[in-house]
N, C-alpha and C positions, 0 to 999 in steps of 0.2 A: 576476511576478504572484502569485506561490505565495509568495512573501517577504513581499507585501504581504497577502496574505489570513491569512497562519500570524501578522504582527503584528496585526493589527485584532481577530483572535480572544485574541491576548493580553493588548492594552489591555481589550479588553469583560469575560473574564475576570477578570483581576488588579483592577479596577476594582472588579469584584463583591466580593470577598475583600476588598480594604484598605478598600472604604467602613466598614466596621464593623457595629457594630448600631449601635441608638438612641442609645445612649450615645457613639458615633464610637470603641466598643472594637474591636481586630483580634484576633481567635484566632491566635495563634502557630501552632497544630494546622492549621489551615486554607493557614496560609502554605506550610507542610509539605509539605502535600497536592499544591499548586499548583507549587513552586518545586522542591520535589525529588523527592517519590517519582512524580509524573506523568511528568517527564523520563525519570526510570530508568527509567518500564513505558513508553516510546514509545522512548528506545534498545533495549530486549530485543525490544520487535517487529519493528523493521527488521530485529535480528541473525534473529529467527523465519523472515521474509520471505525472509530472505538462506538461507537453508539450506532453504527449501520448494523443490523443485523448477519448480514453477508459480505461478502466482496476478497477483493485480492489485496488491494491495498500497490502502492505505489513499487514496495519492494518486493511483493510477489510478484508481481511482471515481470524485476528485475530479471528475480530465481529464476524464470521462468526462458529469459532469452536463451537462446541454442548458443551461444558464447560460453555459456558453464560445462561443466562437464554432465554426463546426464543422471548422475549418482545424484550433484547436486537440483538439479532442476528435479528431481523424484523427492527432494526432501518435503515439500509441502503435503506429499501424496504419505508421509510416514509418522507425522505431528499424531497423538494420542485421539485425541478430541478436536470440535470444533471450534472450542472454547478456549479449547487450548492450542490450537492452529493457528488464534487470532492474537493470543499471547503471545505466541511466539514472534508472529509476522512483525509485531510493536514492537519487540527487544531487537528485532534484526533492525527495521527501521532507527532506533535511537544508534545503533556502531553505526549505520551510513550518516547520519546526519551526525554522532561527535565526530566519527572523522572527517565530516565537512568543515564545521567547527577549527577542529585543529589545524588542520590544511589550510584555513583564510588564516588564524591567529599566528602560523608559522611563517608563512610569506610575510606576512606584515611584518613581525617585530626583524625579519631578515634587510628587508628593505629600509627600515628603520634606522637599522646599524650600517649599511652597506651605503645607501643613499639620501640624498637631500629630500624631501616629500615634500612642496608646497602644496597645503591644502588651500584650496580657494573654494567658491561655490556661483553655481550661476543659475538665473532664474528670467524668464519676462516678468511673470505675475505676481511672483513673492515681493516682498520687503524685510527690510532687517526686524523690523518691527514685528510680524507678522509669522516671521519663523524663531524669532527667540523665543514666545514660549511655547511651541512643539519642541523645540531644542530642552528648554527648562525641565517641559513634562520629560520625555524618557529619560533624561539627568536625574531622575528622582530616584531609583535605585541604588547610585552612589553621590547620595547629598553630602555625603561628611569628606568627602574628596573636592577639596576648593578649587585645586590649578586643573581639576579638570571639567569643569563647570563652561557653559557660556556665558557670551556675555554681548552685552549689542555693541558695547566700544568694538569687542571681535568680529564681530558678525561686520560690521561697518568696511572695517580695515582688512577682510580678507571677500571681500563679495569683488569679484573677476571685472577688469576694466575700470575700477575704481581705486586700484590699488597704486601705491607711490612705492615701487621697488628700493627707491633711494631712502626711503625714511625708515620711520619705525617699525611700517608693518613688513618691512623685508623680513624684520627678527619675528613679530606672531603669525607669517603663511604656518609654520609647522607648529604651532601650538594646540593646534587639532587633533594631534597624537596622542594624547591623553585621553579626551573625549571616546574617540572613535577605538581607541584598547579597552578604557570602560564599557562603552557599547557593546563589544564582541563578548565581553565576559559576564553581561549584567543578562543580556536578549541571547546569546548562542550557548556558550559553554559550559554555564552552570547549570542555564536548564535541561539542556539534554544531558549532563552529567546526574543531574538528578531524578529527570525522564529514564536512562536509561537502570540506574537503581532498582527506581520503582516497578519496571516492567522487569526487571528480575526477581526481582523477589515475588511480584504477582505471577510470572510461570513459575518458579519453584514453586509454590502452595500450589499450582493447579497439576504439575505433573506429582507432587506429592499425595494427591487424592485420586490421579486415575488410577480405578484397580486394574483395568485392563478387560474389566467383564462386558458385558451386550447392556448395559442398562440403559436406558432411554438419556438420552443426550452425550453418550461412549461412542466413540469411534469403537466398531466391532477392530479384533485383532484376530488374528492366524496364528498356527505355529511356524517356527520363524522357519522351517523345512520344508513346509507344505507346496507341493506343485501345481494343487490345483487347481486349473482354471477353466470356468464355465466357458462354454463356446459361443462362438462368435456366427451369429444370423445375420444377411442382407434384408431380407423382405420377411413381411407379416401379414398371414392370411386373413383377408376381409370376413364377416366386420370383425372391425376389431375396437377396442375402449382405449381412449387414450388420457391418461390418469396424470397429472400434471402438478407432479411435486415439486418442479424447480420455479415454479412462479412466473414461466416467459410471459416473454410479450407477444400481443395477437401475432403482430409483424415474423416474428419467428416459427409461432403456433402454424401461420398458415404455407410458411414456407416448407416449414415439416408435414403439412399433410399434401402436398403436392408432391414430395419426396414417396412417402408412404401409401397416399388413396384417400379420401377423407373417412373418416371416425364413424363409426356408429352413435358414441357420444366420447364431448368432451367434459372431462371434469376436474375443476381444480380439489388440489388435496394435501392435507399437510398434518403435521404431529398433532394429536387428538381428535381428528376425525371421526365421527361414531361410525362405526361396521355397518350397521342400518342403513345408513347411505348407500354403499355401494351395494350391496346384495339387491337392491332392488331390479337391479339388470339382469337377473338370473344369471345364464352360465353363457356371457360371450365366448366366441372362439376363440379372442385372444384377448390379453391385458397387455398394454404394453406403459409402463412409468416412466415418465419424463424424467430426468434429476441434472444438474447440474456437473458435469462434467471435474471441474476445478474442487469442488468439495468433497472432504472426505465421509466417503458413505458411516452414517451414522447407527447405534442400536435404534433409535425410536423407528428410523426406515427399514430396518429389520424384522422389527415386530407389526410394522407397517405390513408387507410383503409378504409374512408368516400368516397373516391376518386373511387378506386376502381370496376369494373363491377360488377353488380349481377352472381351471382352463386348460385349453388343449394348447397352446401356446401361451408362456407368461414371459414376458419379455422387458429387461431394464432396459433403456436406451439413455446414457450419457451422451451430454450435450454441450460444445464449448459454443458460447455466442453472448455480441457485445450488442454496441450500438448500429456497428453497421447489419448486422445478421450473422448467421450462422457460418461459422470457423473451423479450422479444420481441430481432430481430436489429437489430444497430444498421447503418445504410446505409457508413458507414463501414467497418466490416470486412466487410458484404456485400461491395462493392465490393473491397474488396483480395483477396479470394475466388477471384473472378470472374474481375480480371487473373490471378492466381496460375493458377488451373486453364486461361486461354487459351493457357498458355507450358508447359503439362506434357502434351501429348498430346489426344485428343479427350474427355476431362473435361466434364460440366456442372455446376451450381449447383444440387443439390434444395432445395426449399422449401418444405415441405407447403403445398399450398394458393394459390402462387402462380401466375398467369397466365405462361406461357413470356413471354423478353423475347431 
């Protein structure tokens, strides 16, 4: 489905770009733009992605719009591990982007066959001088292909307003077709063809090692029958400690205690935290943990949670929120929540404002 949607976005694109202007001219510059340097900044994001510790990533938003069905927008909520949630999130990313890939290289070679394409190019501040060897450099991947090479005699005779229709350069406007087919296939479709490879075969070796058990860094699992789901609480009896595994920011922290009442204390907290730490509060009346709504609950937050002092209330509260603040929860990882804390001891659901369920 993501193959099919990353081509449709690159026929509508590429369409836009090779129609031309008025004239049915194509900016060279333009092709540029589309066929290589866009590739390069969506390869450097996934590697960005790949080294954040966290996050959703471009295509998890996708999954995530109400346009899917809600089987699939729950599929992020059903990935093994966290590890492996992000492996996955990569492979889906590489089908959206070879089918963008395919989608631009399909219009093109159509238009190709179907229509005349004068490539031209236009610029204020360039020169021919000046953009042949940017042209040279990314030509480097197919040096051993001559006719599709620049050259500044071309660059000369195809730069927009300078051109003599009646001469020679009528015959080299479309000698850019070679060029700009190398381009798409040197910058778009082999990398991600080989992008997409390697992020398969890196989720097979990771789904290949989860056992499925609670161990520190395992997404805990159910049995695939189990009904059970811990209950769902609006409000939390003062004082109460608010333990702050998902990392927010103040902006959010204080949004949420204005929701809640303010804290007796706040503290942040995360996988290897020594026990010593928190025991020093004695026995608040409640504990309530921050976590990150979008992530799948993990074993080390498990043993987190299992760890933990008795309270008369203990309380998860999942949290969706971006830049702007605090967002509303999606029932899907509600729900995964829900199961999670009915298999970690007597745990409930906070939810400012919700009616106990």
């Amino acid at each position: 489905m993501l193959c099919l949607l990353g081509g449709f976005l690159g026929v509508i694109l590429s369409y836009g770009v090779l129609s031309g202007d008025a004239q049915g001219q194509v900016n060279l510059l333009f092709l540029l733009l589309l066929f290589v340097f866009l590739p390069v900044l969506a390869l450097l994001a996934t590697v960005l992605f790949l080294l954040r510790p966290s996050g959703r990533g471009i295509v998890g938003w996708l999954l995530e719009l109400p346009v899917w069905p809600a089987s699939q927008r729950a599929a992020l909520m059903t990935i093994l591990t966290h590890r492996e949630r992000k492996a996955w999130l990569i492979y889906q990313a590489q089908f959206f982007s070879l089918g963008f890939s395919l989608g631009c290289l399909l219009l093109y070679l159509l238009l190709l066959l179907a229509t005349d394409i004068s490539f031209v190019w236009r610029s204020t501040l360039l020169e021919s001088g000046q953009l042949l060897p940017v042209l040279e450099t990314l030509a480097l991947p197919w040096w051993f292909w001559d006719n599709a090479q620049a050259s500044l005699v071309l660059l000369e005779q195809t730069r927009d307003f300078r051109l003599d229709l009646e001469g020679d350069a009528r015959g080299r406007v479309g000698l850019w077709w070679r060029y700009i087919l190398a381009a798409q296939l040197a910058y778009s479709l082999l990398p991600r063809t080989v992008a997409l490879l390697l992020a398969r075969r890196v989720l097979g070796r990771r789904s290949s090692v989860a056992t499925g058990s609670d161990k520190t860094g395992q997404r805990v699992r159910y049995p695939t029958q189990d009904p059970v789901l811990a209950a769902v609480t609006g409000t939390v009896a003062p004082p109460f400690v608010l333990l702050d595994w998902a990392a927010a920011p103040q902006p959010v922290l204080a949004s949420l205690q204005e929701l809640l009442g303010a804290a007796e204390r706040l503290q942040s907290v995360g996988p290897g935290m020594p026990e010593g730490e928190l025991a020093q509060s004695g026995s608040p009346a409640a504990l309530v943990v921050l976590v990150k709504s979008w992530e799948p609950p993990l074993g080390e937050l498990a043993d987190f949670l299992q760890a933990l002092p008795s309270a008369p209330q203990r309380l998860l509260l999942p949290l969706d929120f971006d830049a702007r603040g605090l967002q509303p929860l999606r029932q899907a990882h509600l729900d995964e929540w829900r199961r999670f804390a009915a298999h970690v001891g007597d745990w409930q659901i906070l939810q400012p404002g919700e009616e106990g369920t």
